[in-house]
C-alpha positions in Angstrom: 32.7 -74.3 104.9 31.9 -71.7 107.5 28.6 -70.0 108.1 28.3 -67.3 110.2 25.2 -65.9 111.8 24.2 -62.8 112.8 21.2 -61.5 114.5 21.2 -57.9 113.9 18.8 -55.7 116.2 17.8 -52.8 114.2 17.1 -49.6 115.6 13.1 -48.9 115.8 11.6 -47.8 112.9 15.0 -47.7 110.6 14.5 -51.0 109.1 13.8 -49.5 105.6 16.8 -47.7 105.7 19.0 -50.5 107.0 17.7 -52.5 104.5 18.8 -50.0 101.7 22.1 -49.2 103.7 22.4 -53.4 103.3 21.9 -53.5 99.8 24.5 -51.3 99.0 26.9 -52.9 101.6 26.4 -55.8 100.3 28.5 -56.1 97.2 31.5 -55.4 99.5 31.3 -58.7 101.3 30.4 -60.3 98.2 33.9 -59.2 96.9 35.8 -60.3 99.6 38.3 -63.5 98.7 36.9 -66.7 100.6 33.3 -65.7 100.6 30.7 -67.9 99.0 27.1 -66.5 99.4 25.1 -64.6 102.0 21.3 -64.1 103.0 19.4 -61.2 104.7 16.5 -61.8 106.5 13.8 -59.6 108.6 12.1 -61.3 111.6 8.2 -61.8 110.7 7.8 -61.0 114.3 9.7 -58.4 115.0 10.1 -56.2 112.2 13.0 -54.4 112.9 15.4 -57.5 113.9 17.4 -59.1 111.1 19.4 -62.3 110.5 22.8 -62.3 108.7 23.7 -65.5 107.2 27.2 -65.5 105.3 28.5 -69.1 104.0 32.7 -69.0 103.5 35.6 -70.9 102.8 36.9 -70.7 106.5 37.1 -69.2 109.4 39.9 -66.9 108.5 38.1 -65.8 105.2 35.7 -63.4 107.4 37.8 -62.4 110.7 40.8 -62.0 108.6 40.2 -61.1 105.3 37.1 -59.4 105.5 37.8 -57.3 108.6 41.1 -56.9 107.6 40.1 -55.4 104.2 39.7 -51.8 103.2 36.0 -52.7 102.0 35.5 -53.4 105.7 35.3 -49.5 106.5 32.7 -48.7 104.5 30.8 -51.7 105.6 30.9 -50.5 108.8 30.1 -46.7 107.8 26.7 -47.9 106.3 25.5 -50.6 108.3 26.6 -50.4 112.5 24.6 -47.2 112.9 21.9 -49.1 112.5 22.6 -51.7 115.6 21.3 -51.7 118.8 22.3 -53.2 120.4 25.7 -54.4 118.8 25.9 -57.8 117.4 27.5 -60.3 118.1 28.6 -62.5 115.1 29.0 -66.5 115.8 30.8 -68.9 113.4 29.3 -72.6 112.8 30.4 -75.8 111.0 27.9 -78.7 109.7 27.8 -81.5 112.1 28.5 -84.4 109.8 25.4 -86.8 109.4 23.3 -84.1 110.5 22.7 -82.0 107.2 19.9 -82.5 105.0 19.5 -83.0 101.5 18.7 -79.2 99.9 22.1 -78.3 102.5 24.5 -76.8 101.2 28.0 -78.2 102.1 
């Protein structure tokens, strides 16, 4: 399993509507082959940046069949407006002996 992380810097004051732009957007990832759950987060202490956690099968589930997809378009019509600046997206593994109980994989 694959998580990748995200910390997404909203544009002042558009968090509201990032956060409705996400909810909609989010059913696309969810449909994509390979992916296996995701979380949003806001920042208690700064409002307006947000953390994207997607778990999936593997690497290539995301940076191949997710970009690769046709859903990947729309993604990116409702949600990189929002960014400032751009993210950038990192990709981690569990280090084994390392993970606690409640983990997933």
């Amino acid at each position: 399993m694959v998580l990748e992380v995200a910390i997404l810097e909203v544009r002042p004051g558009e968090a509201d509507r990032f956060q409705a732009a996400f909810r909609e957007a989010q059913s696309i990832v969810a449909s994509t082959p390979g992916y296996q759950r995701h979380e949003l987060r806001r920042c208690m202490e700064q409002g307006d940046r947000h953390l994207l956690l997607v778990w999936w099968d593997d690497l290539e589930s995301h940076t191949e069949g997710f970009r690769g997809s046709p859903g990947y378009r729309r993604w990116s019509e409702l949600l990189h407006p929002f960014y400032d600046p751009f993210p950038v997206v990192e990709h981690y593994v569990a280090v084994e002996g390392a993970t606690g109980p409640d983990a997933l994989g």
